[in-house]
C-alpha positions as CSV (number, residue, x, y, z in Angstrom):
1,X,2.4,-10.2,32.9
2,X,0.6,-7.5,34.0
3,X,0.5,-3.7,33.8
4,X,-1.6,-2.2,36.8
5,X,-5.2,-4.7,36.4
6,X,-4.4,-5.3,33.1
7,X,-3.4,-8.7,31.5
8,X,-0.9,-8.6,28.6
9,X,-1.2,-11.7,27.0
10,X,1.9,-13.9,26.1
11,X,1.9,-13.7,22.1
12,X,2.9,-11.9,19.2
13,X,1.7,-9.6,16.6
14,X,3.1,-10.9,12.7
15,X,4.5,-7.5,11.0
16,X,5.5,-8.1,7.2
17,X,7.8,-6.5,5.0
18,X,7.4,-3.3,3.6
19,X,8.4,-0.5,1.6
20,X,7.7,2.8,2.9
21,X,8.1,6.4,1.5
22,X,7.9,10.1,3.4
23,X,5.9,12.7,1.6
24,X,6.4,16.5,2.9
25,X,3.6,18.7,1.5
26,X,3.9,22.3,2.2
27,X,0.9,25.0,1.6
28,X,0.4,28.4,2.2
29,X,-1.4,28.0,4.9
30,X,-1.8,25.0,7.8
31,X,-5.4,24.9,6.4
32,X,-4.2,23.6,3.4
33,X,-1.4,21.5,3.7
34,X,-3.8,19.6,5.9
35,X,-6.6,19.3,3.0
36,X,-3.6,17.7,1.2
37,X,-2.4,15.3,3.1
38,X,-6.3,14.5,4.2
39,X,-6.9,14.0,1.1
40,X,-3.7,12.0,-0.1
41,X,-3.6,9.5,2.9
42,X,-7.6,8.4,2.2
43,X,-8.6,5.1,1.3
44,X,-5.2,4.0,2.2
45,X,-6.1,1.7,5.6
46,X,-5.2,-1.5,4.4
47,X,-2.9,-2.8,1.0
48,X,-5.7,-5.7,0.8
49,X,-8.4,-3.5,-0.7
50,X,-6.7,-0.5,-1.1
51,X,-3.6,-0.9,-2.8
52,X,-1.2,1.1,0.1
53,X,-1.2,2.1,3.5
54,X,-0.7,5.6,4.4
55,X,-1.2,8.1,7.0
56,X,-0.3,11.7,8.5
57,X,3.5,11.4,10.4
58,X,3.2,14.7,12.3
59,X,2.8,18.6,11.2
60,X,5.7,20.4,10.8
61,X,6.1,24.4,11.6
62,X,7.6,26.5,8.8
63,X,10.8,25.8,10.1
64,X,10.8,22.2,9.4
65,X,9.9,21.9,5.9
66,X,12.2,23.0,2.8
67,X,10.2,26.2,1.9
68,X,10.0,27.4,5.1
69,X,5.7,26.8,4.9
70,X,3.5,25.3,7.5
71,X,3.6,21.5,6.2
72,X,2.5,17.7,7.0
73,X,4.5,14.6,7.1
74,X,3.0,11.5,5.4
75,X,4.5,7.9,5.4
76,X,3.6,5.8,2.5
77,X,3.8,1.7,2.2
78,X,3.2,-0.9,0.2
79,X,4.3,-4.5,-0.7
80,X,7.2,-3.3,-2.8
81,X,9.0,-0.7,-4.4
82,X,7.2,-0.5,-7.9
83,X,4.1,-0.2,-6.2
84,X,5.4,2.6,-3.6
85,X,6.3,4.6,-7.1
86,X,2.8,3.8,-8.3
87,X,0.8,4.8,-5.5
88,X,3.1,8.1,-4.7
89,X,2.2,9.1,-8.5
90,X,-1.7,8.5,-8.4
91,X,-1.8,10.3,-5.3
92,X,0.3,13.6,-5.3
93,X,-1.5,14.0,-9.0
94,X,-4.3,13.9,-8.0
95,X,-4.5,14.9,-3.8
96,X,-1.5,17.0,-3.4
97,X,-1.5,19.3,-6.8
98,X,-5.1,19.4,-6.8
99,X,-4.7,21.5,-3.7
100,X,-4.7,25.3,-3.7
101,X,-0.8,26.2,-2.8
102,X,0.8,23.3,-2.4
103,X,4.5,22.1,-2.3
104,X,5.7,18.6,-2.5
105,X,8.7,17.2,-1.6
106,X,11.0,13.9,-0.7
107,X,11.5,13.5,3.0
108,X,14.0,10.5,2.8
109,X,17.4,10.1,2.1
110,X,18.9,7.0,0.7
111,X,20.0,5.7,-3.1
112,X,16.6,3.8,-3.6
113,X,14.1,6.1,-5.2
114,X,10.8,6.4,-7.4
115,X,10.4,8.9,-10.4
116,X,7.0,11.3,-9.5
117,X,8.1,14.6,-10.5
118,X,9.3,13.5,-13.8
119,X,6.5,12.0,-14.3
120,X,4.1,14.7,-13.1
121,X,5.9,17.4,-14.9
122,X,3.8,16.0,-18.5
123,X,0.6,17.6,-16.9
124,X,2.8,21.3,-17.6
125,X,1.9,20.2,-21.5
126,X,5.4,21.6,-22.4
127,X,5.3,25.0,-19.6
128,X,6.9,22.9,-17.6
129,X,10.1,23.7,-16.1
130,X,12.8,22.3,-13.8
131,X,15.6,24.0,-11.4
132,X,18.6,22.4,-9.6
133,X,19.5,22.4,-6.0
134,X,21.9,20.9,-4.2
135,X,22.0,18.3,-6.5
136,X,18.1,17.6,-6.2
137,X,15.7,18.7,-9.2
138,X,12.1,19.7,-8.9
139,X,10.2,20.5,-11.4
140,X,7.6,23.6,-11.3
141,X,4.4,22.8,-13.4
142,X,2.3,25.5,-14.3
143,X,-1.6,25.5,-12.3
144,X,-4.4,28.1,-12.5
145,X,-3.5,29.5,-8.9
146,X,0.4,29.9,-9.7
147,X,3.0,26.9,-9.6
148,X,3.0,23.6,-8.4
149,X,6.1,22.6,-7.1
150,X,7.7,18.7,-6.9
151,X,10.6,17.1,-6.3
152,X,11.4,14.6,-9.6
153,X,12.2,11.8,-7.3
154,X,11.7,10.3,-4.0
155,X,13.1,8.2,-1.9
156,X,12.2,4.4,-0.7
157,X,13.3,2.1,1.9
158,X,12.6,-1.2,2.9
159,X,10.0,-0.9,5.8
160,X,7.8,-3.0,8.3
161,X,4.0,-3.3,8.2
162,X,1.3,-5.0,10.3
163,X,2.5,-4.5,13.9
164,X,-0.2,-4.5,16.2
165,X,-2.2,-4.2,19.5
166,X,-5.6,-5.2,19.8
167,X,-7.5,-4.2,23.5
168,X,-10.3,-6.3,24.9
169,X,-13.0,-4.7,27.7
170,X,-15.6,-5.2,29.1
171,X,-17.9,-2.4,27.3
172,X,-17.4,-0.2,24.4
173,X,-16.7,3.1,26.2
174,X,-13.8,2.0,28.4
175,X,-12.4,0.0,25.2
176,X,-12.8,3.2,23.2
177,X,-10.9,5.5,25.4
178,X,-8.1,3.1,26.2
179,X,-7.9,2.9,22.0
180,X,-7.7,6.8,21.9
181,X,-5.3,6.5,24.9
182,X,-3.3,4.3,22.9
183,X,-3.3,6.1,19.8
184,X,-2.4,9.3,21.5
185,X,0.6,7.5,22.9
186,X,1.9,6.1,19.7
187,X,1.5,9.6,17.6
188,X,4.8,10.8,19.8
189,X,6.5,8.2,17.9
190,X,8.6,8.9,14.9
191,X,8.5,6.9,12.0
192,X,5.3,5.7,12.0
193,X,1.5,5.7,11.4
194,X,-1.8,4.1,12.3
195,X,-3.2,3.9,9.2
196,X,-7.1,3.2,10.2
197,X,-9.4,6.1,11.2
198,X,-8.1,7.7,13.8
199,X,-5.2,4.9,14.1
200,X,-8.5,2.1,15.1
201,X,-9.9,-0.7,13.7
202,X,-13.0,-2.4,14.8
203,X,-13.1,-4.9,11.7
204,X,-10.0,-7.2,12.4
205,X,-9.6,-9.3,9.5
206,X,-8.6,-13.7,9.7
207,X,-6.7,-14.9,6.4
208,X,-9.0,-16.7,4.7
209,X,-13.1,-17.2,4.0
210,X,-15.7,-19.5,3.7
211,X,-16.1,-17.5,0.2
212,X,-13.7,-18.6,-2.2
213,X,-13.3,-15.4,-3.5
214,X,-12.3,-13.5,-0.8
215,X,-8.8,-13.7,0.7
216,X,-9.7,-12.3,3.9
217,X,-12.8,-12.6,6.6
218,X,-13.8,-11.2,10.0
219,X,-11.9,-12.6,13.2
220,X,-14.7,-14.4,14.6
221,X,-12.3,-15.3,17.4
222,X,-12.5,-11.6,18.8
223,X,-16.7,-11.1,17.7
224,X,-18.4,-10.6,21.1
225,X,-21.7,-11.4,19.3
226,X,-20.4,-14.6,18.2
227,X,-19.2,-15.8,21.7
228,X,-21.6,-18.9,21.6
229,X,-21.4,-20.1,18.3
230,X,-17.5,-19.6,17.3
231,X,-13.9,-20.8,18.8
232,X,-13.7,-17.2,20.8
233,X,-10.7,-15.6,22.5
234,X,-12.2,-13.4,24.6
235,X,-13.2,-13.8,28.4
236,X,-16.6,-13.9,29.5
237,X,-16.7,-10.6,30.9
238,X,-15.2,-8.9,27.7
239,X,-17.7,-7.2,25.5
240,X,-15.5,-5.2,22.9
241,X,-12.3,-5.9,21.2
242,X,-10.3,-3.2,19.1
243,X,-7.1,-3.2,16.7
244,X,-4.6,-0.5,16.1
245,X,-2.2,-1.5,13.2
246,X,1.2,0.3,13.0
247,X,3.4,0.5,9.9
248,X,7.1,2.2,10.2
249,X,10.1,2.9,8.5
250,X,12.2,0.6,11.1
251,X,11.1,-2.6,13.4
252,X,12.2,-0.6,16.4
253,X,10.0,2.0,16.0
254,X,7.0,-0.4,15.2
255,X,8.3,-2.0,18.6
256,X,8.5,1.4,20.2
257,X,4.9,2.4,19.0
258,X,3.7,-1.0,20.3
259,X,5.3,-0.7,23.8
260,X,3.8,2.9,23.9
261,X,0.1,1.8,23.1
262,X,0.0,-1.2,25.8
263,X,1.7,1.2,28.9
264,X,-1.5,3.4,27.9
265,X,-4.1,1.4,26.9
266,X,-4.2,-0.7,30.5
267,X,-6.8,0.9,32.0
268,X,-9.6,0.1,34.1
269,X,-12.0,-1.7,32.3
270,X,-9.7,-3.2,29.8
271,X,-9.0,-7.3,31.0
272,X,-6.5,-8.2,28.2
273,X,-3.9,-6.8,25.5
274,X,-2.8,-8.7,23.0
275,X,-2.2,-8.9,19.7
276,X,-2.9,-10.7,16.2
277,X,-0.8,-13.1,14.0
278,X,-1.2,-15.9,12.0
279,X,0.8,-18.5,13.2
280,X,3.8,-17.3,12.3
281,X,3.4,-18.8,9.1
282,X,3.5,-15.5,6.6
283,X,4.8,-12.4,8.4
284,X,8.3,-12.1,8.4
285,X,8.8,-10.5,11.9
286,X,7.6,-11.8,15.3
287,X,7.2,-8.6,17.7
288,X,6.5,-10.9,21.1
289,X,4.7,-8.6,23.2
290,X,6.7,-9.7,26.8
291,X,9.9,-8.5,24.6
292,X,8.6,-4.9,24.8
293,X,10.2,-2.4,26.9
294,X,7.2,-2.1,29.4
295,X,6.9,-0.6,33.1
């Protein structure tokens, strides 16, 4: 198969389950609300060093969020629920109510959900208060530019996590813009993120080291340096190789991201598309990449 001079490889990227969770802060101005959600979603690339994955959704205009203030969607994930509770505390605490102005509140519906605001509400040292609305409490803890205001509990689903694309060229400036191509594609997609800087990874990861104690190494298989001394999956004239990982709320949009980043990515320059897995021996879903919905 082939999108203008661009091979897309027959395979399949290994996506595992997840559990995901939407975060809606709200500031007083776009400024802000940014600086939270900057600040929430960092050091959150990859659940095997950093303990979630998470990433800015979209910005919403006043008229999107539930205090009618500029305001940022982030998607949260991790392994399982507990941990999606855990994570969601440690970094509203300490990203999103840090944060001059800010709001925060649940941006999914559904029965399963994680106790923050409760939680949160002990850092009021008995100022605290809560109010009721249509049938959702948020409790308002006093801060030393007003109120911080957050929704006691918020809701988790079951997600998907580790779809991917990754893009071979033949140098690093035509592999880089088809990335950012890519990326740009995939940010029109609801339900998502790309949880790496700027949605790209350079440093795709193999299960497994020659170090006991690590659990994960480079993919020497995709290393242009190590061409000559490795089993290496790229073609001669390829000379850079580069990752986006998506995470979503649903396989179809995971699907829908992928199929978005491949129509953009084939350029010229770029030889293959493809995409990592791992035998199909631990992910739980196999996104084949001629299954997309490609022109």
């Amino acid at each position: 198969m082939k999108i203008r001079s661009t091979e897309i490889v027959g395979t399949f990227a290994e996506a595992f389950k997840m559990w995901g969770a939407r975060v809606i802060v709200t500031a007083a101005t776009k400024q802000w609300s940014r600086a939270a959600a900057q600040s929430m979603t960092g050091f959150a690339t990859s659940v095997i060093g950093c303990k979630c994955e998470a990433g800015i959704e979209g910005i919403l205009s006043p008229d999107q969020t539930p205090d009618r203030r500029p305001g940022v969607s982030i998607l949260l994930f991790a392994m399982d629920k507990a941990s999606v509770g855990k994570r969601l505390l440690e970094r509203i605490g300490q990203c999103i109510m840090t944060c001059p102005t800010t709001a925060c509140f649940n941006g999914l519906d559904g029965d399963e959900t994680v106790q923050v605001g409760s939680q949160l509400r002990y850092f009021g040292d008995g100022f605290q208060g809560s109010k009721k609305l249509a049938q959702r409490r948020f409790w308002r803890i006093p801060v030393m530019d007003g109120e911080f205001t957050v929704e006691e509990s918020f809701a988790v689903q079951k997600a998907v996590g580790g779809g991917n694309i990754i893009i071979l060229g033949t140098d690093e400036k035509k592999t880089l813009a088809a990335a950012g191509a890519a990326t740009r594609a995939m940010g029109t997609i609801k339900d998502i993120i790309l949880p790496f800087p700027n949605g790209v990874v350079r440093s795709g990861s193999k299960v497994g080291s020659r170090y006991k104690t690590l659990p994960a190494s480079t993919n020497d298989a995709y290393c242009p340096t190590l061409k000559a001394v490795t089993e290496s999956s790229l073609p001669a004239d390829v000379n850079c190789a580069l990752e986006i990982v998506i995470d979503g709320l649903t396989e179809s949009s995971v699907r829908q991201a992928m199929a978005a980043g491949i129509q953009a990515a084939a350029k010229p320059g770029i030889r293959q598309i493809t995409a990592g897995n791992y035998g199909g021996n631990l992910g739980q879903y196999k996104i084949n990449l001629h299954d997309l919905k490609l022109n």
